[in-house]
C-alpha positions in Angstrom: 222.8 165.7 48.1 220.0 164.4 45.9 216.5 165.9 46.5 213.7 163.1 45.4 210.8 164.8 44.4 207.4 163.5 45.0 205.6 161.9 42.0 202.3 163.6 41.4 198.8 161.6 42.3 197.8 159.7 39.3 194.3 160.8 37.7 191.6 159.1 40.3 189.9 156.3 39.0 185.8 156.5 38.3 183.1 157.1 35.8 182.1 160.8 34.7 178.9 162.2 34.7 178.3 161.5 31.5 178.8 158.1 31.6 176.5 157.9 34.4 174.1 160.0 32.9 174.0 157.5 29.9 173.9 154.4 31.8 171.0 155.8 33.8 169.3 156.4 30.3 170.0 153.1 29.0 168.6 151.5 32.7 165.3 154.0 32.1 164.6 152.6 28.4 164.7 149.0 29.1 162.5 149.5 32.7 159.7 151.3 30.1 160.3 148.0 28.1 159.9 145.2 31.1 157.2 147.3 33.2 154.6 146.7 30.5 155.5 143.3 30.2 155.3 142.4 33.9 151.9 144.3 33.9 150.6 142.2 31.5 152.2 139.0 33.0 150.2 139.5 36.1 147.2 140.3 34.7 147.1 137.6 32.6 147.7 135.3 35.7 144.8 136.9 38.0 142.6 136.6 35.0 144.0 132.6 34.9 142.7 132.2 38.7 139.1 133.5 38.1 138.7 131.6 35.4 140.0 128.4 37.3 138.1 128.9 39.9 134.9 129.6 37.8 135.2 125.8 36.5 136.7 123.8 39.5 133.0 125.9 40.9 131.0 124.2 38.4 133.0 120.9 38.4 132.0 121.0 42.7 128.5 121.9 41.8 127.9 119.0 38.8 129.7 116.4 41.4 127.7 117.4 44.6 124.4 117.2 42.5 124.9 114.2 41.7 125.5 113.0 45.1 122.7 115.1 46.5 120.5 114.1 43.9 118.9 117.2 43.5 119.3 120.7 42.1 122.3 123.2 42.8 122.5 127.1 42.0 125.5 129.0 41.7 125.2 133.0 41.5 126.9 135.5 42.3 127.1 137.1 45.6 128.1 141.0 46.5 130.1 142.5 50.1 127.0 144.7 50.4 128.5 146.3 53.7 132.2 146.6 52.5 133.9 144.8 55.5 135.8 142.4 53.0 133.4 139.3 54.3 130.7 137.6 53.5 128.0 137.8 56.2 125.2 135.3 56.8 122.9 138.1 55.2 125.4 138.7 51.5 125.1 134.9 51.0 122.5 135.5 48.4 122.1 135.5 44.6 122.3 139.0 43.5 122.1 138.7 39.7 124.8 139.2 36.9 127.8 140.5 38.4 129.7 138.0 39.6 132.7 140.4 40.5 133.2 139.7 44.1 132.6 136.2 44.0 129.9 133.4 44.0 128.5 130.9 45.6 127.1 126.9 45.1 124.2 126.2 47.2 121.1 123.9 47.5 117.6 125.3 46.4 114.4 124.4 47.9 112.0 126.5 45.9 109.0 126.2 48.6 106.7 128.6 47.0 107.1 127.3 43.4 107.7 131.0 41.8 111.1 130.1 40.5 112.9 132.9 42.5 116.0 131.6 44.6 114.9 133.7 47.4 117.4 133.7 50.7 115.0 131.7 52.8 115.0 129.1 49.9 119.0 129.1 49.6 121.2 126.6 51.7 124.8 127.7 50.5 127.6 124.9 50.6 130.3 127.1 49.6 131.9 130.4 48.5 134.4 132.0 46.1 135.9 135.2 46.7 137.5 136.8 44.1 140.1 139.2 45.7 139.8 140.7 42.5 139.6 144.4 44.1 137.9 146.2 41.3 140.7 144.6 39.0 138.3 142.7 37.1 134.6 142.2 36.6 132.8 139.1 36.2 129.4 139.2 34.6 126.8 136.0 34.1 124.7 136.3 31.3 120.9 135.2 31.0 121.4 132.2 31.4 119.0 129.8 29.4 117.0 127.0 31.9 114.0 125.2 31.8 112.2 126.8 33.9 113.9 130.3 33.8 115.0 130.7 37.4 115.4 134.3 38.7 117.4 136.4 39.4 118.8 136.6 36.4 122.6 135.3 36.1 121.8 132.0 38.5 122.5 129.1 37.2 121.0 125.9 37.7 122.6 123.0 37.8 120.7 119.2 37.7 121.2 116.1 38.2 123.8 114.2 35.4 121.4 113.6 32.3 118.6 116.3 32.5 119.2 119.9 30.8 120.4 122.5 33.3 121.5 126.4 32.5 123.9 127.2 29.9 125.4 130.5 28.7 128.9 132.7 29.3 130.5 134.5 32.4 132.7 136.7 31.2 136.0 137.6 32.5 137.4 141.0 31.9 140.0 143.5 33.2 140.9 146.8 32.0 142.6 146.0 28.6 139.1 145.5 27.7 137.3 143.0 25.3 141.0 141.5 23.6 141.9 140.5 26.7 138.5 138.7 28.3 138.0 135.3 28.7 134.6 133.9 28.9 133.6 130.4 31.2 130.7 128.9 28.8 128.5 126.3 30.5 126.6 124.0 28.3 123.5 122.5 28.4 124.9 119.5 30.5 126.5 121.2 32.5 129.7 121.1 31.2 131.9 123.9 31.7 135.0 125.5 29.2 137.1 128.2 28.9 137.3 130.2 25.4 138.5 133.6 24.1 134.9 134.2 22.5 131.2 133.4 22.9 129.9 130.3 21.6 128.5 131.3 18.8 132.1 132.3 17.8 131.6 136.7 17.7 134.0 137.9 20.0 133.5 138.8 23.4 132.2 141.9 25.4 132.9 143.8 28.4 131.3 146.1 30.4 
C-alpha cells in the first residue's frame, strides 16, 4: 500500500515588519517634504485673492467716479460685533487696517472738515476678506489734496485731477518676504509690487 504524505504549507506570502516599518519611514519623509510645499501653495493663492480684489476695488471705484462725476472713498471697514457680517452701523471707515475688508462709497462732506464721517458716507459696495486672522491688510497715510481723515481712506476723483496715492500692504505670517503691497498712484492707478515705490522693501506689522 502506498501512504502519500501531505506536502507541507509553503511559507505565507507578505511583507515583514521591517519592511513595513521602512515604507512607513520613507511615506513620513516625503509628507515633511510636500506639507510645506502645499502650505506655501495656499498661502500664496489667498494672498493672490486679496490682492485681486484690492485692484478690481480700485478699478470699480475709478470707473463709478467717472460716471458719478464726483468723488469716491474706499477704506477699510471692521466686524466690530463679531457676527461675521457687516451691519448697517460697521459700514464705516475705520482707519489703516484693512484686514477684514473694505468698502467704495460716495462722500458728501456736508460740514467741510474733511472727516468721512458715517452720516456723510453712502457705501456702494463691500469686500470681505474671509481672511480669518490669516492675513493683515494695512493702508498707509495716504497722500491727498486735501488730507481726508481717518487716516488710511483714500480718495478717489474724477479721471484727470490728483486723488490719494500710497501702499496697502498685504502680509501673512511668513512675514515681510512674503508681502505684497497694492500701490495707488496719483491718478488713481492701481499695481501690484513686491516692494514700496520708492523700491526699500516692504513691512509688516
Amino acid at each position: 500500500m502506498t501512504i502519500k504524505c501531505a506536502a507541507a504549507p509553503g511559507r505565507a506570502g507578505g511583507h515583514s515588519l521591517f519592511d513595513l516599518m521602512t515604507t512607513l519611514s520613507v511615506a513620513g519623509a516625503l509628507a515633511c517634504v510636500a506639507v510645506p510645499s502645499l502650505d506655501t501653495l495656499v498661502l500664496n493663492e489667498r494672498r493672490t485673492a486679496v490682492v485681486n480684489d484690492l485692484l478690481r476695488t480700485l478699478l470699480l471705484a475709478r470707473s463709478e467716479t467717472a460716471k458719478r462725476g464726483r468723488p469716491l472713498v474706499v477704506c477699510g471697514v471692521a466686524d466690530s460685533n463679531g457676527n461675521g457680517a457687516l451691519d448697517p452701523v460697521e459700514q464705516r471707515c475705520t482707519g489703516h487696517d484693512w484686514s477684514y475688508g473694505w468698502l467704495v462709497g460716495t462722500w458728501n462732506d456736508a460740514d467741510g472738515n474733511a472727516v468721512v464721517g458715517p452720516g456723510e458716507l453712502t457705501p456702494l459696495r463691500t469686500f470681505q476678506t474671509g481672511a480669518g486672522g490669516r492675513f493683515t491688510v494695512r493702508a498707509g497715510n495716504f497722500t491727498a489734496s486735501p488730507p481726508v481723515a481717518p487716516p488710511g481712506t483714500l480718495l478717489i476723483k474724477e479721471f484727470g485731477r490728483r486723488t490719494s496715492n500710497g501702499t496697502i500692504t498685504v502680509c501673512d505670517r511668513r512675514g515681510a518676504r512674503h508681502a505684497r503691497a497694492v500701490i495707488v498712484s496719483s491718478v488713481g492707478r492701481a499695481r501690484a509690487s513686491p516692494i514700496r515705490a520708492d523700491g526699500k522693501p516692504l513691512a509688516c506689522p
